[in-house]
N, C-alpha and C positions, 0 to 999 in steps of 0.2 A: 558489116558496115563500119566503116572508120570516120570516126568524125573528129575534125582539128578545132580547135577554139584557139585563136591568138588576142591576147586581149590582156593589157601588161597592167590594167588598175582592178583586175581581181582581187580578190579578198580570199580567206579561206570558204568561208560563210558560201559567195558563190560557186565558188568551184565542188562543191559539196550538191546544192542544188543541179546545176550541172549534171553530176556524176551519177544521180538518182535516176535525172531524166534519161539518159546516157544510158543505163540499166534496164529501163522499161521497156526499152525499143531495142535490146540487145544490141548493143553498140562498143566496137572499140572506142576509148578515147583519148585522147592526147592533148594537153595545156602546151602550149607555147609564149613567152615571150614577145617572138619577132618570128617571123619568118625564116630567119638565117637559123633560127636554132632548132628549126623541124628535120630531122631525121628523113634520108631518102626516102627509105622504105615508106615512109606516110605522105609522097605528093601525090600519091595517086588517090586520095582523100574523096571518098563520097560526099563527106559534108563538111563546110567551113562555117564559124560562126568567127567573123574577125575580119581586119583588113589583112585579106593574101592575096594580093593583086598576080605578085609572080607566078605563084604555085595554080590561080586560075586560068593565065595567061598560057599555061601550059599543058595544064591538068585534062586531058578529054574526059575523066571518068567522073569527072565533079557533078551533083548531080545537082546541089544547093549550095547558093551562097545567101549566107545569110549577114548583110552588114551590120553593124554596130548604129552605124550614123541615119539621117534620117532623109537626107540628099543622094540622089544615085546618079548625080547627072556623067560621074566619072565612071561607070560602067558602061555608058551607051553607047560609046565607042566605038568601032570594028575593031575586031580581034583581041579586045580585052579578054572575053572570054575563049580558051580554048573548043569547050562544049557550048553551040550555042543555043542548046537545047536546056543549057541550065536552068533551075529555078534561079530565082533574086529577091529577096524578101529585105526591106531595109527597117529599120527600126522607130517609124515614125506613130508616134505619140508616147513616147519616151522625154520626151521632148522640150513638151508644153509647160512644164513649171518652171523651170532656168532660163528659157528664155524668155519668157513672160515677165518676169521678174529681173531679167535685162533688159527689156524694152523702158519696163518703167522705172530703171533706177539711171539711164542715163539721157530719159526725158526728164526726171526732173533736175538731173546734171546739167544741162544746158538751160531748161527754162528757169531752171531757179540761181543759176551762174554760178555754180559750187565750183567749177573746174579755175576760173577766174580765182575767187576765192584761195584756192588750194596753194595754182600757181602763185600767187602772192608770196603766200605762206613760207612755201618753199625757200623764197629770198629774203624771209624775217620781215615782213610789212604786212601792215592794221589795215586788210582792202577797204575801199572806201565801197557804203552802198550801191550797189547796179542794180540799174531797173530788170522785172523778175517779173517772168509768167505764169502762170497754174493751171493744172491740168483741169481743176474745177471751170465749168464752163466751157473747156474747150471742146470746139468742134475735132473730134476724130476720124480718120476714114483709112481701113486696114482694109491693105491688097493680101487676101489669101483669108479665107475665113475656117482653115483647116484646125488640126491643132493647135499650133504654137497661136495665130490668130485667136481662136475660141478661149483658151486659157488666157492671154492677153486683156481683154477683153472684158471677162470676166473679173480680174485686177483692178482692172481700170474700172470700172462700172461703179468702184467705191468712194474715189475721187468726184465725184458728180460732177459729171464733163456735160457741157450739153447736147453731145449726141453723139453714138458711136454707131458707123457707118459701116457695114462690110461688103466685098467684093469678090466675085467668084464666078466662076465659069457659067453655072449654073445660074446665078444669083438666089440662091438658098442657101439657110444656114439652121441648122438643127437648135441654137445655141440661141437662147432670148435675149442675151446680151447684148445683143446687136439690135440698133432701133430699128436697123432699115438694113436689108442686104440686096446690093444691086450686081446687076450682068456686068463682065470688065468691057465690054463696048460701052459702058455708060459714064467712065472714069474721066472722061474731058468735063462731061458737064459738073462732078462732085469734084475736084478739083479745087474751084477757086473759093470751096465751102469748107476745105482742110486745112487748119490750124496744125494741128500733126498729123504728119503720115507715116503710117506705120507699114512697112513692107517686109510678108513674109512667104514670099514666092519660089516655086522649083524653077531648076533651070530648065526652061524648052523654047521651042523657037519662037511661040507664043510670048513667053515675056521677055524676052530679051531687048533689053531698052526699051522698055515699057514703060519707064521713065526717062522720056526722050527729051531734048532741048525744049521744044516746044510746050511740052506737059508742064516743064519743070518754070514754065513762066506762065502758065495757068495757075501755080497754085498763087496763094496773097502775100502780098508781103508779110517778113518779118517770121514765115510759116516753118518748123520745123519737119523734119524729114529723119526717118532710122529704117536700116535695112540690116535684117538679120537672116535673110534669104539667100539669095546666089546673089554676085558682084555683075553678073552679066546684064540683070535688070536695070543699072543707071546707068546711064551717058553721064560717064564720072567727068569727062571736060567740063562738059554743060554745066553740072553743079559746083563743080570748084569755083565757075565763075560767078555762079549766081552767089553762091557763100564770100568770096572775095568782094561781093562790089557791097556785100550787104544787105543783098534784097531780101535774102532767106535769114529766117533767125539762126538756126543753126539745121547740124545735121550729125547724125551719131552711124559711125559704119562697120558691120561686123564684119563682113564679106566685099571682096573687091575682086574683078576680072582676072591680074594678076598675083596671085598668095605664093610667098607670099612678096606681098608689095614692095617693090624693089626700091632701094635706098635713094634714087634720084628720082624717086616720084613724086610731082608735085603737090602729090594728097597732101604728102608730109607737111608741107608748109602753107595750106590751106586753112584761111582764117574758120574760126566757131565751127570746127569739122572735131570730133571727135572719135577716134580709132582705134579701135580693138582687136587684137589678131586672132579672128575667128574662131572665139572661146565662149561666146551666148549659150551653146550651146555644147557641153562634152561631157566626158564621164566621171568626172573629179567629183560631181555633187553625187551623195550618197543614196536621192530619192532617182535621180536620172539613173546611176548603174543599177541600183533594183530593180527597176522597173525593166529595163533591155534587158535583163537577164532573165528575169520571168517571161519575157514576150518568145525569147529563144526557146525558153524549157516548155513553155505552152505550143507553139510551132512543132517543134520536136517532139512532140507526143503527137500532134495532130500527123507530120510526115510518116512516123512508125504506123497508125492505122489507114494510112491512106487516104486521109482528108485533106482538101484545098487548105493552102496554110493564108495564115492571115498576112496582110501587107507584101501581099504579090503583085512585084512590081509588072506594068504594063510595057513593056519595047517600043510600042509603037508612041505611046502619050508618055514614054519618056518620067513615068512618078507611076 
């Protein structure tokens, strides 16, 4: 069995764990870099742990891919995969503490006008006071009440917000954090009861522009908005303008339809939008790549005995 791992913010530390696992289940193994520095002889790779889009693109004898990331929406494809009998295992709840911990450090960037502030700064000037909101008291209401949601959530909960709302297919949530978890057919009517909306959705045909023009003037004035999800979920027009005329307080976006976001887009120049190039969530934090690397090493022990591996992704529901 040959298994490739591509995956360039290793440590030694991991690739040690790795090698262990890699052992038990009697396994060739190969680290790579990049893709471009895998040796022929290894595309014909049983198991990948890494982004190798090319080498599955081509590979029939793949039997598992195992991503890094916790969004799969770029597999679902046709013809991504050569075998499409593949497994697909992504690596969601890895997740939950960096971007948790991005949701709430650029809500209180905007609510509390630090970015104003900054810019100021930037040009050597004493900003004068701006008026400043707080998470204390606010009403919350998070679309996706998965991980990054639940860990979110649980953050938040310390803040004494006066309610935090969640939303989910099902409408349950394991996670007590949440006052109240409702069905997303019910999202018009919690809506105009959200001071922040916190969105952290997959891509499917289901949410996509789920925050549509319409919704997006259901919520109340002045209301802020962050998506750390897929870009596909906002009718980014809709909200540029609602951010431009001023009706929304602000909005904080990790994710956009096209990444990345091209130089004449008007996000760019979109008044109290703040914009981060899809970094909420990766592998530079030290508690995120431990954890993805243990979820690998624990899978790959479970694939070696022949057990269902965990975070198998579904094709048809697309997560």
């Amino acid at each position: 069995m040959k298994i490739v791992v591509i995956n360039s913010f290793l440590k030694e530390t991991h690739k040690e764990k790795i090698r262990k696992a890699a052992e038990e289940v009697s396994g060739d193994l190969l680290f790579a870099e990049s893709e471009d520095e895998m040796p022929e002889e290894w595309e014909d790779c049983d198991i990948i742990y890494g982004f190798g889009m090319n080498i599955a693109k081509k590979n029939k004898n793949l039997k598992w891919l195992s991503v890094p990331s916790a969004g799969v929406d770029y597999l679902m494809k046709p013809g991504v995969l050569a075998n499409e009998d593949c497994l697909v295992t992504n690596s969601s709840g890895s997740y939950g503490v960096t971007i948790a911990e991005h949701i709430i450090a650029v809500s209180l960037i905007m609510m509390r006008k630090l970015d104003y502030s900054y810019r100021e700064s930037l040009e050597g000037r004493w900003s004068s006071p701006q008026p400043q909101k707080s998470l204390k008291d606010c009403r919350i209401l998070v679309l996706g009440t998965g991980d990054i949601g639940s860990c979110f959530a649980r953050r938040a909960r310390a803040f004494e917000p006066l309610s935090i709302t969640g939303v989910s297919r099902s409408g349950k949530s394991t996670d007590p954090c949440f006052d109240a978890v409702k069905k997303t057919d019910e999202i018009d009517s919690l809506l105009p009861d959200a001071d922040l909306l916190v969105m952290s959705l997959p891509d499917t045909p289901e949410t996509r522009d789920i925050l549509n023009r319409e919704r997006i003037a259901f919520l109340p004035e002045g209301a802020y908005v962050v998506n750390v999800g897929r870009g596909s979920a906002i009718d980014e027009d809709a909200l540029c303008e609602s951010l431009n005329s001023g009706r929304l307080g602000g909005a904080a976006l990790d994710v956009f339809k096209t990444e990345p976001l091209p130089s004449d887009s008007r996000i760019w120049n979109t008044k109290n939008l703040l914009i981060t190039p899809h970094v909420a969530g990766n592998l530079t934090l030290e508690h995120t790549l431990n954890t993805n690397v243990d979820m690998f090493c624990v899978n790959l022990e479970r694939y070696g005995k022949g057990l269902p591996l965990n975070n198998l992704i579904d094709r048809n529901k697309g997560y």
